[in-house]
C-alpha positions in Angstrom: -22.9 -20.2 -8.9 -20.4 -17.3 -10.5 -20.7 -14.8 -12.3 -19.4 -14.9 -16.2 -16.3 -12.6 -16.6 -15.1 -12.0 -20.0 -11.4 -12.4 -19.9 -10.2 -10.8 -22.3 -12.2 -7.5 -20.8 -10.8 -8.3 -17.7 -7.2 -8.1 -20.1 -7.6 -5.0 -21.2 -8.8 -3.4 -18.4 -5.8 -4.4 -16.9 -3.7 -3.1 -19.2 -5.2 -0.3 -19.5 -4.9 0.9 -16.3 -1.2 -0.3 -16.2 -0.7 2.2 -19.3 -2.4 5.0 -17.3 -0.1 4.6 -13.8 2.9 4.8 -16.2 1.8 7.9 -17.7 1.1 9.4 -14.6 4.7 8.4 -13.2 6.0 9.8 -17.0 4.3 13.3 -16.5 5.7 13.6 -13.0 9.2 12.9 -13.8 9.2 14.8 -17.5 6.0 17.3 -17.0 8.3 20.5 -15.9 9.7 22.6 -18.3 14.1 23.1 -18.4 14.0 26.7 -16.8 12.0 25.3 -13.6 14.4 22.1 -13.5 17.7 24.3 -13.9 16.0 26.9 -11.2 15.7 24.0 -8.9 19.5 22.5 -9.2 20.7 26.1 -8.8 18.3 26.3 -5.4 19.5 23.0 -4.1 23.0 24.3 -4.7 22.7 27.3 -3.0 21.0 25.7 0.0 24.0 23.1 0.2 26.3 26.0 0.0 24.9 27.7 2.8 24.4 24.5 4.9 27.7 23.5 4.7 28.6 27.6 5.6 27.8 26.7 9.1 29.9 23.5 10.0 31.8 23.9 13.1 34.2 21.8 11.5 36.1 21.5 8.4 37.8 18.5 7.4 41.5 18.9 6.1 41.7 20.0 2.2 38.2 20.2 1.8 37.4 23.5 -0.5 34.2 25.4 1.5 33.1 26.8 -2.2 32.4 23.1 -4.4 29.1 21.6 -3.1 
């Protein structure tokens, strides 16, 4: 025979851990402070910038210095 289980433990267990894997996903996307988010834009922009510095090949009317 079974064991007992108690649902509404097994419900708020549940939930519980639901409430914990979306505060883990909220800290990673809202955790970092302005200054290192704006320090990584500017980075990404520079790296495009210099990535698209070494084409071969431009197409026609495209300005080298917007990313």
């Amino acid at each position: 025979m079974g064991d007992v289980v108690n649902l509404n433990r097994f419900r708020k267990a549940k939930a519980k851990a639901a409430a914990q894997d979306k505060a883990a996903e909220n800290r990673a996307r809202f955790g970092r402070p302005g200054a290192e988010r704006r320090l990584e834009e500017a980075q990404d922009r520079i790296d495009r910038r210099r990535h698209e510095g070494h084409r071969l090949n431009r197409p026609e009317g495209e300005d080298p210095e917007t990313p």
